[in-house]
C-alpha positions as CSV (number, residue, x, y, z in Angstrom):
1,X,99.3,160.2,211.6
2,X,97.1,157.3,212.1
3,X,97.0,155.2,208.9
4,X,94.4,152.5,208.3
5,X,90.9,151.4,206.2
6,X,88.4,150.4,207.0
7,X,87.3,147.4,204.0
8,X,83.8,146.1,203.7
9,X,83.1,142.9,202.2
10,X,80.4,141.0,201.0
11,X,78.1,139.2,198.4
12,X,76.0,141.2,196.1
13,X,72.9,142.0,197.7
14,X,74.2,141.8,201.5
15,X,74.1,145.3,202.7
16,X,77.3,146.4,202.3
17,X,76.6,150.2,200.6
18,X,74.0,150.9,203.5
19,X,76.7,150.0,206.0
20,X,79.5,151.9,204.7
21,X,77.0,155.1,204.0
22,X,76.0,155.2,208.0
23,X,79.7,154.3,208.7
24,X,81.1,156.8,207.0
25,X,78.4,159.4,208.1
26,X,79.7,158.1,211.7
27,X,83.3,159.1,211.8
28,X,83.2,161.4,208.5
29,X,84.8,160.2,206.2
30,X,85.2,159.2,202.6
31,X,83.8,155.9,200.7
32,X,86.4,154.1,198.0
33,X,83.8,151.9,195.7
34,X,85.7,148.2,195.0
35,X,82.7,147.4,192.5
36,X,84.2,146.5,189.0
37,X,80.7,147.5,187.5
38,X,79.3,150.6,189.2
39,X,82.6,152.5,187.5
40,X,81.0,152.7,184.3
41,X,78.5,155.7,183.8
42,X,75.9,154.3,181.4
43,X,75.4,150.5,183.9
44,X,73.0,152.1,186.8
45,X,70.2,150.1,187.1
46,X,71.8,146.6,186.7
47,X,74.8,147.3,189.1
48,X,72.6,148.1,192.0
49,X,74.6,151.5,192.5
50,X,74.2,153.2,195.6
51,X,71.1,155.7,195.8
52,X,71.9,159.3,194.8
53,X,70.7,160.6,198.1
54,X,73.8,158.7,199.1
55,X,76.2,160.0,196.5
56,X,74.9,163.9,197.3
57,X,75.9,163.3,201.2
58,X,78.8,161.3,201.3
59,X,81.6,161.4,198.7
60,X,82.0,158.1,196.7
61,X,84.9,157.2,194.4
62,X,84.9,155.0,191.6
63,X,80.7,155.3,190.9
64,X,79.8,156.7,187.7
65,X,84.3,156.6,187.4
66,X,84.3,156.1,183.5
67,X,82.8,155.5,180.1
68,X,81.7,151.5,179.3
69,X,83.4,152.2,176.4
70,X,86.9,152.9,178.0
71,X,89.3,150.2,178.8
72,X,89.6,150.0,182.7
73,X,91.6,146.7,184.7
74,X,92.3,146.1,188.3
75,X,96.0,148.0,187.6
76,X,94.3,150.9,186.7
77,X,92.0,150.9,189.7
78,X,94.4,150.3,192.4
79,X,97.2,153.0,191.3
80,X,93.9,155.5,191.2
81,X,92.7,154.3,194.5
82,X,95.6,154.3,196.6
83,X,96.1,158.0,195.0
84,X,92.5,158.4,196.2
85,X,93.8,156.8,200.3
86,X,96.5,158.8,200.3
87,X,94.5,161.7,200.2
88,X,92.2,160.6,202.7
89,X,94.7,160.1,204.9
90,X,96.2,163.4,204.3
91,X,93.0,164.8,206.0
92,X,93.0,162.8,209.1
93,X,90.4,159.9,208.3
94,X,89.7,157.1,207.7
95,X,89.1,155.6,204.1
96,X,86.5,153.1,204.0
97,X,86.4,150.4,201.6
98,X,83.5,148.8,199.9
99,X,82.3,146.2,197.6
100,X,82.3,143.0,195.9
101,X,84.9,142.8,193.9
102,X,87.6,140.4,195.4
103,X,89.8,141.3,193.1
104,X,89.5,145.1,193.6
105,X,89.3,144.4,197.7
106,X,92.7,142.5,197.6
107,X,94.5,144.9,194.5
108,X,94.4,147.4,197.8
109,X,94.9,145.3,200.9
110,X,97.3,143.1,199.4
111,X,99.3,144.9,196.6
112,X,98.6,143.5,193.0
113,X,100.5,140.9,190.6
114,X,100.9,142.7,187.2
115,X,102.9,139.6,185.7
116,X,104.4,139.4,182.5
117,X,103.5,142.3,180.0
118,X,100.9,141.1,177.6
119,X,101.6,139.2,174.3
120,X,99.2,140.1,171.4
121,X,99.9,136.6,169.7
122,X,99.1,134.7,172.1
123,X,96.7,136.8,173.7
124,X,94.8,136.5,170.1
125,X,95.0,133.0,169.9
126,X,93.5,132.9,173.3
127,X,90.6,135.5,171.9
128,X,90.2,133.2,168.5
129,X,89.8,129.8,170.9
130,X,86.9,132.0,173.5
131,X,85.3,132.8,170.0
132,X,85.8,129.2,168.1
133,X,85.3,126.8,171.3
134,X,83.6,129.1,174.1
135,X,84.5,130.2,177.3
136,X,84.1,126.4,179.3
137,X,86.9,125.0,176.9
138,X,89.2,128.0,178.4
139,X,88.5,127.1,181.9
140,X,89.2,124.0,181.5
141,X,92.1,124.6,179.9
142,X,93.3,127.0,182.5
143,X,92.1,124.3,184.8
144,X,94.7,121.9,183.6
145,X,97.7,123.8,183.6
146,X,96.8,126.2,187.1
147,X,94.0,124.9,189.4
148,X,94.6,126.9,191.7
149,X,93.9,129.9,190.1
150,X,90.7,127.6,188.7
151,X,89.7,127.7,191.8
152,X,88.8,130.9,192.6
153,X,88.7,132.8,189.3
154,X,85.6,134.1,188.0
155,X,84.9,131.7,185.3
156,X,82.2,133.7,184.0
157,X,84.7,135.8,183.3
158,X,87.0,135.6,179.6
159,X,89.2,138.8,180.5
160,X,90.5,137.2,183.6
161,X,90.6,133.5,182.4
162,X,92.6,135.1,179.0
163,X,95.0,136.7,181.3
164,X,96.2,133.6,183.5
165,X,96.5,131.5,180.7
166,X,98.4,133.4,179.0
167,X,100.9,134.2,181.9
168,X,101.3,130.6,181.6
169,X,102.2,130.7,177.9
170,X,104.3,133.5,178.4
171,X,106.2,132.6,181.4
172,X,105.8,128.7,181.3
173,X,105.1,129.2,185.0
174,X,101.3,129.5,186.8
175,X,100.3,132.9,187.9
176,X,99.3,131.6,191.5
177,X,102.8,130.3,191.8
178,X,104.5,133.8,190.4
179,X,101.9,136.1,192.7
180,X,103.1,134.2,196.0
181,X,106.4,135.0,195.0
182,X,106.5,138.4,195.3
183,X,104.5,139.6,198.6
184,X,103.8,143.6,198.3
185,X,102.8,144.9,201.7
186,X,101.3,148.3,201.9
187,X,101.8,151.1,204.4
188,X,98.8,151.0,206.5
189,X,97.1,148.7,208.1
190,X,93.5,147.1,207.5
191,X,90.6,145.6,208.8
192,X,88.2,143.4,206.9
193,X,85.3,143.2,207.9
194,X,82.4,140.8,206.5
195,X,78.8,140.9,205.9
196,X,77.3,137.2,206.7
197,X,73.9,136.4,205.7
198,X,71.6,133.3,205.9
199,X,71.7,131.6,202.5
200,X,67.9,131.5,201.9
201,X,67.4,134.8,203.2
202,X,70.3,136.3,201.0
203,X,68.5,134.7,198.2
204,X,65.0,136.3,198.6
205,X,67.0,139.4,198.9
206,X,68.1,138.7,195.7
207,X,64.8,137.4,194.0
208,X,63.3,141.0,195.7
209,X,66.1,143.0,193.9
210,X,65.8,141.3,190.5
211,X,62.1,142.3,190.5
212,X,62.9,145.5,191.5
213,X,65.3,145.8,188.9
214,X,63.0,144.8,186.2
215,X,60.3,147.4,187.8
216,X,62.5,150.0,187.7
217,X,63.4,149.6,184.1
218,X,66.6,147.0,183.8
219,X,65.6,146.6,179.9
220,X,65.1,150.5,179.1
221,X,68.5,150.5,180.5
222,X,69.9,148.1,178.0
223,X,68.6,149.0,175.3
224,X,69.5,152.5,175.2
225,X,73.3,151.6,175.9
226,X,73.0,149.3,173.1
227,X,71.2,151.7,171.0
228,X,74.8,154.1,171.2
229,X,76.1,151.5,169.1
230,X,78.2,150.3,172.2
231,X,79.3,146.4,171.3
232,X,77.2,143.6,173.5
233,X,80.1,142.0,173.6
234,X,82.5,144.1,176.0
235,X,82.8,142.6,179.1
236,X,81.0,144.9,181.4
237,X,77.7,143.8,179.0
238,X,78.3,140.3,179.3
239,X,78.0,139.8,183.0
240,X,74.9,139.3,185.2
241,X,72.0,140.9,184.5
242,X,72.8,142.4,181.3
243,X,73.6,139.5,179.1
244,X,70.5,138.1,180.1
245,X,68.7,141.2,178.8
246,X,70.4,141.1,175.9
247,X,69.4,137.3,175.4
248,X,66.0,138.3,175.8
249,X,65.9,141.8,173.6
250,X,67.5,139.1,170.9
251,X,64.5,137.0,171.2
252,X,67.1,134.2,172.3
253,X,65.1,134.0,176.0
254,X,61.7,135.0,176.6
255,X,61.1,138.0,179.8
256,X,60.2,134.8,182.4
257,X,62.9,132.9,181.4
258,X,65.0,136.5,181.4
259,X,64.1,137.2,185.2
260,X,64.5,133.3,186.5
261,X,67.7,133.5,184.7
262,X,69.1,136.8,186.3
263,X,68.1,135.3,189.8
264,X,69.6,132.0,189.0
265,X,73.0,133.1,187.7
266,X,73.4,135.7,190.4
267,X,72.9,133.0,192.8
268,X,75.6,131.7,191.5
269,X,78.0,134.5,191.3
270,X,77.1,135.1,195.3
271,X,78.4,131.7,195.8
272,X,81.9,132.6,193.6
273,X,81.9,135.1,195.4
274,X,81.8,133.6,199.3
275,X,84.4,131.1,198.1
276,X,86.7,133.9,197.4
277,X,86.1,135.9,200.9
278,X,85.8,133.0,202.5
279,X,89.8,131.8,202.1
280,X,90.7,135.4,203.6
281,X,91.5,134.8,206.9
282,X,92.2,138.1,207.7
283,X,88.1,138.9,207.2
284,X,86.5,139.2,210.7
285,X,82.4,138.0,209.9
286,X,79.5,139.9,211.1
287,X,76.1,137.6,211.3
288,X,73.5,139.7,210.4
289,X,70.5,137.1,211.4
290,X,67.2,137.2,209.7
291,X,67.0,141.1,208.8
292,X,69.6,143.7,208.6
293,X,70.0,146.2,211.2
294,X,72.3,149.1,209.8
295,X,72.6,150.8,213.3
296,X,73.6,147.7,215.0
297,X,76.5,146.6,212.8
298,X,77.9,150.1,212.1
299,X,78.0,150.3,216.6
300,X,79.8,146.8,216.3
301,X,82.4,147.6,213.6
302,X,83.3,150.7,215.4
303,X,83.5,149.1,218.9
304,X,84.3,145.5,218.7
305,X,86.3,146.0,215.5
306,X,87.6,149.0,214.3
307,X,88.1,150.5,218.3
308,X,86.8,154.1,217.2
């Protein structure tokens, strides 16, 4: 039985959903989400999840996955996931992979490094300093003792930042240097493929989404999760998009300042996110030139790539 996926890869706001929708339609098969937002049920708007005409025609995994108020980690997703592969395997196809979440992507391509089990000392002394000195202080201090890590961590990120550092406490070791150690290969085989954009054009692509986003009633969408009572501060609220709402519903930004903010910081989490696809050699790159056309790149991944 043939045994491989198909992963698409990307920044936010490349494509990637509309390519694995007509991809999948192609060979029939089954999509495997590797978004660390679009799991939650009540974040829709703000996570750009894929249209529901999509979701009716071709089954996706891990959209609308759980509650924003249940815990959820990379571990959890990849032991569900592979579960998930298996199964598509089992009926002779071919899973296909999509998102951007590195993290996610790798946690099934590569196996993933659970480390150390967690210490709730030090893990609340790391909680107290993110509270009493803010999140910079962290990455700096993470930056001191495992720069490698630094380097391609999401720094926007406190969960993540908490966890290497306090590998490091626990173990006295860096977590980049324990995760080389122990190579887990799965049993199937891969391709990675892509999506490359110009920079400026990615960016109005972005600026056109944000105002969409807005249009299409990013606030409402904030302010009736927060009106559940859910906490602002759990992670999933705190990333782009929503914090930035919340900022402005707290009278801390004004809506201007609110939209050029959302633009701006997701700018910069397209960029994190390049530097982290971009050290995967394994990814083969697709140009896609000044406009996207679906057809075209789902022929050339199943042709030059994928030899369907």
């Amino acid at each position: 039985m043939e045994r491989r996926v198909i992963a698409i890869a990307g920044p936010t706001c490349s494509g990637k959903s509309d390519i694995a929708f007509q991809l999948a339609k192609k060979i029939q098969t089954e999509i495997v989400s590797a978004d660390s937002r679009q799991i939650y049920k009540e974040l829709t708007i703000g996570t750009a999840k894929p249209p529901q005409a999509y979701l009716n025609e071709i089954r996706h995994h891990f959209i609308n996955h759980i509650s924003i108020t249940n815990s959820y980690d990379v571990g959890k997703y990849s032991t569900e996931a592979i579960q998930i592969i298996e199964r598509i395997f089992s009926q002779h196809k071919i899973p296909i992979v999509v998102g951007g979440s590195g993290l996610y992507i790798n946690s099934l391509l590569y196996g993933i490094f659970e480390g150390p089990s967690a210490d709730i000392k030090v893990r609340k002394k790391l909680e107290n300093e993110l509270l009493e000195k803010g999140i910079d202080f962290l990455f700096e201090k993470l930056k001191k003792v495992d720069e490698k890590t630094a380097e391609k961590i999401d720094r926007e990120n406190p969960r993540r930042i908490i966890r290497a550092l306090e590998v490091f406490e626990i173990s006295g070791r860096p977590i980049s240097q324990l995760q080389s150690e122990k190579p887990i290969k799965r049993n199937y085989d891969f391709h990675i493929i892509g999506i490359n954009w110009n920079r400026k054009i990615l960016y109005e692509r972005i600026n056109r989404r944000v105002d969409s986003m807005m249009k299409d009633g990013l606030v409402d969408e904030v302010e009736e999760v927060l009106s559940f009572g859910i906490d602002k501060n759990l992670n999933a609220l705190q990333t782009v998009g929503y914090k930035e709402v919340i900022d402005f519903l707290e009278r801390k930004i004004n809506y201007e300042e609110m939209i050029e903010l959302i633009k701006r910081n997701t700018r910069r989490y397209v960029k994190r996110q390049m530097t982290w696809f971009k050290k995967d050699k394994n990814i083969k790159w697709l140009d896609v030139g000044d406009n996207l056309e679906i057809d075209l790149m789902v022929e050339r991944i199943m042709k030059e790539i994928v030899g369907i």
